[in-house]
N, C-alpha and C positions, 0 to 999 in steps of 0.2 A: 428745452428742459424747464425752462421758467412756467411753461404752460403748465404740466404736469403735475403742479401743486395740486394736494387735496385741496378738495373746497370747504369740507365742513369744517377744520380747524382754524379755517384761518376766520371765522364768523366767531370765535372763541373768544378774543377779546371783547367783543360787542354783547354776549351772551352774557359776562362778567359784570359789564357796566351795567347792562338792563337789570342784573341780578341787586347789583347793588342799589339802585335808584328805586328797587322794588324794595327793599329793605328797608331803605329810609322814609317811604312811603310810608310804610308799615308804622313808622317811628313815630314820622310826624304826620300831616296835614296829605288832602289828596288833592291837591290842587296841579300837582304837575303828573300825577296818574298816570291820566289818559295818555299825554306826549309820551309817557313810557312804555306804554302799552303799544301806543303804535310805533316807536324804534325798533319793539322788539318782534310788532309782524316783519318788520323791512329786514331786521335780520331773518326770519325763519323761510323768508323770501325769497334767500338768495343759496338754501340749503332746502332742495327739495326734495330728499332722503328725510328729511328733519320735520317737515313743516306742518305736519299732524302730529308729532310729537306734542305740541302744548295746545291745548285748545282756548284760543282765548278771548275774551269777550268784547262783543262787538251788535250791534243793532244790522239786522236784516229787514231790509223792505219786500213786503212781497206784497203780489194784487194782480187783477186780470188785465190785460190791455184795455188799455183810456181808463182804468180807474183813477188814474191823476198821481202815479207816483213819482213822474218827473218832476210836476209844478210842485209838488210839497216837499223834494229836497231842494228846487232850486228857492223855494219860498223859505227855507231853511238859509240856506246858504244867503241869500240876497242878491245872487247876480242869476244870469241866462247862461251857462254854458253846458247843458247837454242839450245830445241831437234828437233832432224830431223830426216826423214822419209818417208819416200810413205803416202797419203792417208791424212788424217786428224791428224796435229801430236799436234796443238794449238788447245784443248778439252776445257778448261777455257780463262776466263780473265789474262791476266798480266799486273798488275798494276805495271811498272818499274818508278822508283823514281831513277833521277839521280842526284847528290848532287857531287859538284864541292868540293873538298879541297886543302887547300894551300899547297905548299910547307913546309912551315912551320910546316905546322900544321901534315902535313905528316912526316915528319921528327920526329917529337915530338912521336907521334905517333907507330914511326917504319915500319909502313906499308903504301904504296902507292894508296893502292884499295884493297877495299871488299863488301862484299856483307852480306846483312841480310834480312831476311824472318820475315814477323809478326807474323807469326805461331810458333818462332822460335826466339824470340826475343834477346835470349843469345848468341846466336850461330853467328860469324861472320867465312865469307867463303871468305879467302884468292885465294883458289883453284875452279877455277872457272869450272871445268868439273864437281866437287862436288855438284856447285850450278845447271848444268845440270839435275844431278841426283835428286834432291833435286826438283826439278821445274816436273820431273817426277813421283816420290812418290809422292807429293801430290798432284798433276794432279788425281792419279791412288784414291786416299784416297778420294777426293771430288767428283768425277765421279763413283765410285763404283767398285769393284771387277769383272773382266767378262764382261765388258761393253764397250771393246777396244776405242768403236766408238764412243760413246754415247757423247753429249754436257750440261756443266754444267754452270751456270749464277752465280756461288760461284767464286769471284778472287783472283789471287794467289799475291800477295804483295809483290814485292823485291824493296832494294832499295839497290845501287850502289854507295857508296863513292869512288869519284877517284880525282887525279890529272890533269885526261886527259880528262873528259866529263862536258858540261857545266851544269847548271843546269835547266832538263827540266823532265814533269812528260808526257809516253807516256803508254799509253792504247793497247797492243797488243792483236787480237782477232780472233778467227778461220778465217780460208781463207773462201769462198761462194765461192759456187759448185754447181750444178745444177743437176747434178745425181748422185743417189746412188752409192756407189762400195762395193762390198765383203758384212762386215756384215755389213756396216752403216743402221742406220735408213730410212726407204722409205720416212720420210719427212724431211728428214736430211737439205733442203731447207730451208723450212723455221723455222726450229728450229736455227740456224745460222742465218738468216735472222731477227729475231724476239731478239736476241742477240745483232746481232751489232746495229739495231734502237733503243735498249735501251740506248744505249751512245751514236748515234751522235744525238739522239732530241734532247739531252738538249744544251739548247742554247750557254752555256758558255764553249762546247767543240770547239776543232779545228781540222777538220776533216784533217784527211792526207792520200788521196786518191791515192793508190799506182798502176800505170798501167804499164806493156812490154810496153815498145816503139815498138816492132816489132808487134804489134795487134792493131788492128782498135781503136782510143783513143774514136770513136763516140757508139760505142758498149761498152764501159768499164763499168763492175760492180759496181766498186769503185764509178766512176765520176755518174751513175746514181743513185745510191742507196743517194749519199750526195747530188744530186741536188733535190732530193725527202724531204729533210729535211731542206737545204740550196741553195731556187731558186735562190738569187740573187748570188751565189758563193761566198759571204762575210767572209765565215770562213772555206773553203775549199783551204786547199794548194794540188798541183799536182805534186805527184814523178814520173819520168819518170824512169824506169830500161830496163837492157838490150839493152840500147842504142850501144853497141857493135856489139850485135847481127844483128842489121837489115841486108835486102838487098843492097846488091852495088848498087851505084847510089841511092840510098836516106836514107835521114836523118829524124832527128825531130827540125830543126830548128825553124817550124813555127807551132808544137805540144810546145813546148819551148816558142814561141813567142806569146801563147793564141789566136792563130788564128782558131785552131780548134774547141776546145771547152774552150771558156774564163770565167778567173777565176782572181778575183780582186786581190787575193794573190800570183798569178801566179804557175807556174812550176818550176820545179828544175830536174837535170839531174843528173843521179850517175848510175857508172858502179861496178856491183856489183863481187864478185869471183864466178869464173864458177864452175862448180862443179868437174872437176878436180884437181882446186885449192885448192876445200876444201878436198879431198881424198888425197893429197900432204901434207895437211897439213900448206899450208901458212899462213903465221899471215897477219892478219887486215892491221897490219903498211907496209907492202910490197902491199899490193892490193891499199891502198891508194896512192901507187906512182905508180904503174901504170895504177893507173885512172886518175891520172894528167896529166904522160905520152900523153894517150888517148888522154885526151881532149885537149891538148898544142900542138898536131901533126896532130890533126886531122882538113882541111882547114874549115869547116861546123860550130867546137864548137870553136877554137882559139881565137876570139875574145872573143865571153864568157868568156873564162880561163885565158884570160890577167886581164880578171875585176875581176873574183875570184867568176864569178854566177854559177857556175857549181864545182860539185863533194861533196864528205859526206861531208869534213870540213863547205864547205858553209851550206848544209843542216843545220846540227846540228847550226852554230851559227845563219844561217835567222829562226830555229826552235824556238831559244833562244826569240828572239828578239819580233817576234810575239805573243809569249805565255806572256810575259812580257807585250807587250801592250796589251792585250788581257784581263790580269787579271788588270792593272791598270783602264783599260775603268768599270769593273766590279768588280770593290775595295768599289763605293759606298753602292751602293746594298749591296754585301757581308758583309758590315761593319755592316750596317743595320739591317739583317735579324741575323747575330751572336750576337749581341748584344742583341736580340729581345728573342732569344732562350736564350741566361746568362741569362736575368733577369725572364724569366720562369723557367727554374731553379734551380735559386735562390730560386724560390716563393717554391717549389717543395723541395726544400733540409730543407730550413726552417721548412717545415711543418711534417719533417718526425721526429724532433725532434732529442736528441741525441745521438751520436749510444752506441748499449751496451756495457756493458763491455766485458771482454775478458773471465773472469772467469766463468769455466762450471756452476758448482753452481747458480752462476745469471743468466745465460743463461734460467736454470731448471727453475728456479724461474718464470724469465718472462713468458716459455712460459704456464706455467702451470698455472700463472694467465692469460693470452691471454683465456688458454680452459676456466679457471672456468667463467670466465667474459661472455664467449660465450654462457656458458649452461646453465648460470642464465636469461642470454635477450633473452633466446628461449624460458624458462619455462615460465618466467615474461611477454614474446607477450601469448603464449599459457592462462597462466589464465588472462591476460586480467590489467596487471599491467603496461604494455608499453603503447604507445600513436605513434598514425602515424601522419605524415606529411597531410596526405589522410584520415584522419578517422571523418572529418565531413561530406565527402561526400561518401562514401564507408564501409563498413566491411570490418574490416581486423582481423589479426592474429585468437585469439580461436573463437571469436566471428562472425567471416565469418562459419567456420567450424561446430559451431553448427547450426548457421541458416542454414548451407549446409545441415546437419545432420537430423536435427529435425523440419525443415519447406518446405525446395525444394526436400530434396529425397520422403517423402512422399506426396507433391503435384505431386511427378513424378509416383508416385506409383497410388494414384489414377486418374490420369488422363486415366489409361488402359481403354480400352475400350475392356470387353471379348468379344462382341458381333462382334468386326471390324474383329478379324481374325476366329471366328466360327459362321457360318451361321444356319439356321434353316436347311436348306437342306441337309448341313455336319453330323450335330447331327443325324437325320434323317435316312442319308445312312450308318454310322457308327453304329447305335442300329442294323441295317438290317442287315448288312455285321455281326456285332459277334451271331446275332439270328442263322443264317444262313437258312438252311433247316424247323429249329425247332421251335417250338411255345410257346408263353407263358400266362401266364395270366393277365386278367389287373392289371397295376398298378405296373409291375415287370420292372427292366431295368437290361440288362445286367451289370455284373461289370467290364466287360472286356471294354466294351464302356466308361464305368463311369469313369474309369479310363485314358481311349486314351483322352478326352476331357479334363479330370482336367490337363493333363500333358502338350499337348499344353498349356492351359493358364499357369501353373507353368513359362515355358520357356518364357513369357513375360518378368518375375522380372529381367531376366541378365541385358538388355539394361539399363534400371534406376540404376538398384545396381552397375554397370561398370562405369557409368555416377559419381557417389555420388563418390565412391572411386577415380575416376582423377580427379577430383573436389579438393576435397581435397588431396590429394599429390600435385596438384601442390601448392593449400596456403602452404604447408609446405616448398615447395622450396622454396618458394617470402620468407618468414618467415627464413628460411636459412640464405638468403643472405643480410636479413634487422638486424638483428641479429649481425654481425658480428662485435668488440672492434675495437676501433679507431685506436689502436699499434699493431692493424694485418694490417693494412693498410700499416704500415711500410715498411715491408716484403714482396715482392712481391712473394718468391719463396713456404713462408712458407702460405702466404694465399690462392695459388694455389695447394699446397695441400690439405688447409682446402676444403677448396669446392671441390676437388675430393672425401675425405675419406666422406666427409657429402651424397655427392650426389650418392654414391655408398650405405650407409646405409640408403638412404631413396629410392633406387630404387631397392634394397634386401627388404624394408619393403612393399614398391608396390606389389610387385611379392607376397610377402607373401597374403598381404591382397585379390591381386584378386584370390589365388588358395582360401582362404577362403572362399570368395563369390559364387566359381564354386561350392565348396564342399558343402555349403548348400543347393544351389539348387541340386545338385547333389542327395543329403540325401533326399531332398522333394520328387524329382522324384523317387524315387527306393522304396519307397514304400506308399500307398494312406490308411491314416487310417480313412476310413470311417464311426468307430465309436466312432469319433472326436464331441461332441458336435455342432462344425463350419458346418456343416454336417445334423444338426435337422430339417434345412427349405431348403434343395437342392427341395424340390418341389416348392417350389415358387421361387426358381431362376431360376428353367425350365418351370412354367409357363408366368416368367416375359422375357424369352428368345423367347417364340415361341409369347407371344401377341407383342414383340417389333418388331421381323419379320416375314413377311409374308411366310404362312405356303407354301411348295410346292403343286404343282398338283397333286393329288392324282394318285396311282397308276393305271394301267388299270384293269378294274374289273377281276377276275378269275371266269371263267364258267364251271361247271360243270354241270353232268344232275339232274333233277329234282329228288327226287325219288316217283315211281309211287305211288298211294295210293292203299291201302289194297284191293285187285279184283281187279287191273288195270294193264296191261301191260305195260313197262319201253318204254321211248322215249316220255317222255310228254316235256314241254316246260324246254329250257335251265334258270337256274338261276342264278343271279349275283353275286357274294360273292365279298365287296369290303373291301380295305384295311381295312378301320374305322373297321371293323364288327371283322377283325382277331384281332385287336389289336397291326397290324404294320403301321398305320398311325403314324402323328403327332400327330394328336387331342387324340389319345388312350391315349398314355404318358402324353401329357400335362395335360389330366384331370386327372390323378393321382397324377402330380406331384404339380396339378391346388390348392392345400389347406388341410385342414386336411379332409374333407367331402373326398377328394380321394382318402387318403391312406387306406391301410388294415384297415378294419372295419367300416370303412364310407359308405357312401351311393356308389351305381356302378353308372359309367357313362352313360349317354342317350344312349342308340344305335341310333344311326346314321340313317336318313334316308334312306333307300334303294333308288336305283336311276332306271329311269322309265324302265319300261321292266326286273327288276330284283326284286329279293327276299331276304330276306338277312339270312343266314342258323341260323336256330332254332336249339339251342343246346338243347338235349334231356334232360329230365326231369327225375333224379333216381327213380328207382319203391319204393314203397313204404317197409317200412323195412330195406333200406339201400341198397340193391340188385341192383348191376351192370349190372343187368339184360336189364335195357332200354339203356347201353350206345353203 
């Protein structure tokens, strides 16, 4: 039962405090902003119902593989802990939170910098290769086993206490690539592609668009993927890397200077450690001087570097500055819309009432009145003791079910029309086909025929009897979930069980009821007791078959010779012998079947007119005495 708590209420008091810490922000100074900004992604975190509810602002790194977007957050940061590699080695999101601390407070403390994981909440990582590894495990854990390559939209959450980083929240996200390599995915494109637009649409990001200075700035991934989201440039800032790199004889002074492709927040230049340096093993704080070096020698960037627009240090503090007015410009709103969401919350915590006790016993208790409560308001819809919201204009619960049961299955039943799927002509060629060769007498029907025909119509009842039965299962489900105690509502976890175990024991009772249904017909078909009372007037249901449809064509007469008369030699004229006469017509049957005058011991039927130019054969008359002698 303890499990069973909602989740988004109980993030309700954290929602409060962030609300209020946003208020005071508002009041005073924005120095602890950011720290509130990011409490309140780690609440929106851990309600993922919720967590596009506030969109809030944050720096997005994007760029193509090896444009150096790892070294310029770790030259951000000042330590080495993301992983590296050939190929695709940022598989998730990294949601890095950097959180500034005092001297003081570091002191106090004992330690200068570390690091913590939301996954991981106790756990702080002094040792920063640990938090590498850490950043790989659970890369590996949200991406799946086997799946090297594979890209996940699940983000990994570190935040960074240090003495040495300012406070800013950055978004690191796979490189964009354009073709597949090894085992990557064939649409590895745009699965990445479909990734990073999910964080820079939202408006309250600030894109940070990371490009080589030594590659065409006009072709860059980065810059056109943010101009697709942000045409005016307004919240795209431009990292230039590998400014070392270029050709002699030219520079990026006027890639720098937004001449190329202009951007309202402009560019920023940083020379990042070559990849010898990072095989050397050099620390961050030594690259950092001699990218100042660089920039302080070189005649191109020198005046930049006298003003202090160029290299990480500027980055990260014009990173500061902007994220800060960024969320100030977007404090209203935010205020608004969090506020908006406490007091629906509020409304929502209220209404869950108070939570239980802790003791197993009461636990039992509750939930065992949660069932009984449950299986009284299902008996009580069932006989007709509940009341709907709908039930002046509608049948509902037992009372749907029997009109289902005992007014519409049997209007469905007699609506069969036996005559729509058997024809006069069917009946007809089926007596013929089981006669075969052989003859009969009037008034006789095969039972082999009598039977192929009852059994087609038997096979009507499925459609209607399949019909009544989902008919009813489904009121049973409506009925399920109308049914349901007001203190399961509490529960989110415990009433998503209910409806699994209900909706499994009524789709076990489904299955049962339609093998039921197959089984009787099944038992109809398998055997035809045709001396069934139901059975006493099958002659007037086959006279009322053939006058409702028109009888077929008769067959073509059968000729044989005449036989000659007593002195007369063979070869006189041919005679007709037509179907009517054998007793394989329609009209033969039908007038047996035509009333009681046709059956055995009533009167015989007309013979049939002979048709012109034929005879119709005279069956012989017994000699007298009983003597077989005339046949």
């Amino acid at each position: 039962m303890a499990r069973t708590q909602r989740r988004g209420p109980r993030a309700l008091p954290f929602v409060v405090v962030v609300f209020l810490a946003l208020a005071a922000s508002a009041r005073g100074s924005l120095d602890h902003l950011l720290p509130v900004i990011n409490k309140l992604q780690d609440v929106m975190s851990v309600m993922p119902e919720r967590s596009t509810a506030i969109e809030l602002p944050q720096i997005v790194v994007v760029g193509s593989q090896s444009s150096g977007k790892s070294s310029v957050l770790e030259s951000v940061v000042g330590r080495d802990f993301l992983p590296r590699g050939s190929g695709i080695v940022t598989r998730a999101p990294l949601i890095l939170q950097l959180q500034h601390m005092t001297e003081a407070t570091a002191k106090a403390a004992k330690c200068t910098e570390y690091g913590e994981f939301l996954h991981c909440p106790q756990k702080r990582f002094t040792d920063f290769s640990k938090i590498r590894n850490e950043i790989e495990e659970e890369t590996q854990r949200i991406v799946g086993v086997g799946k090297k390559q594979a890209i996940s939209h699940t983000p990994i959450r570190l935040r960074i206490t240090s003495t040495k980083v300012p406070n800013l929240t950055l978004v690191d996200l796979p490189g964009m690539t354009k073709v597949p390599v090894g085992d990557q995915p064939k649409n590895i494109e745009v699965q990445i592609r479909d990734l990073v637009l999910q964080y820079v649409a939202n408006p309250s990001s600030i894109i940070l668009a990371v490009t080589p200075a030594n590659s065409d700035l006009a072709t860059s991934e980065s810059l056109q993927l943010a101009k697709a989201v942000d045409p005016k440039g307004d919240r795209t800032v431009g990292v230039l890397t590998k400014i070392d790199l270029m050709d002699k004889g030219t520079n990026a002074k006027e890639m720098l200077a937004g001449k190329v492709v202009p951007l309202k927040l402009g560019y920023i230049g940083v020379v990042n450690r070559s990849q010898k340096d990072i095989v050397d093993l050099k620390n961050i704080e030594s690259a950092r001087e001699a990218e100042d070096a660089f920039f302080s020698g070189h005649h191109s960037y020198s005046n930049l570097a006298a003003k202090g627009l160029v290299g990480t240090r500027y980055l990260a503090n014009r990173l500061n500055a902007i994220l800060v007015h960024h969320i100030k410009s977007r404090l209203p709103a935010l205020k608004a819309r969090v506020s908006s969401m406490a007091e629906k919350s509020g409304k929502e915590l209220a209404s869950l009432g108070e939570a239980p006790s802790e003791d197993q016993d009461d636990k039992r208790k509750l939930l065992i009145s949660i069932i009984t409560q449950y299986v009284d308001n299902f008996c009580t819809t069932i006989d007709g003791g509940r009341h709907f919201t709908s039930s002046f204009s509608e049948l509902r619960g037992g009372a749907k079910i029997s009109h289902t049961f005992n007014q519409l299955y049997p209007q469905h039943l007699a609506s069969i029309d036996p005559y729509s799927n058997i024809k006069a002509l069917e009946i007809y060629t089926t007596i013929r086909n089981t006669k075969g060769a052989r003859s009969s007498l009037y008034g006789s029907i095969p039972q082999d025929a009598f039977e192929m025909l009852v059994k087609k119509l038997i096979k009507q009842l499925r459609e209607p009897s399949s019909w009544c039965v989902d008919q009813i299962s489904e009121e049973l489900r409506i009925i399920s979930e109308q049914c349901e105690p007001v203190d399961l509502g509490r529960f989110d976890s415990l009433r998503s069980r209910f409806r699994t175990v209900v909706a499994e024991l009524l789709q076990r009772c489904y299955k049962d009821a339609k093998r039921m249904m197959e089984s009787l017909i099944a038992h109809e078909l398998a055997y035809i007791n045709t001396a069934h009372p139901d059975f006493a007037d099958v002659g007037e249901v086959m006279a009322a078959s053939f006058s409702k449809n028109d009888p077929p064509a008769p067959a073509a007469p059968i000729t044989r010779p005449r036989p000659p008369p007593p002195g007369q030699e063979a070869g006189g004229e041919a005679v007709g012998v037509t179907a009517d006469a054998l007793n394989l017509n329609i009209g033969g049957v039908g007038g047996w079947f035509g009333g009681k005058e046709g059956k055995a011991g009533g009167k015989a039927p007309p013979t049939a007119a002979p048709r012109p130019g034929t005879q119709p054969v005279q069956m012989a008359q017994p000699a007298p005495g009983g003597s077989d002698s005339g046949r």
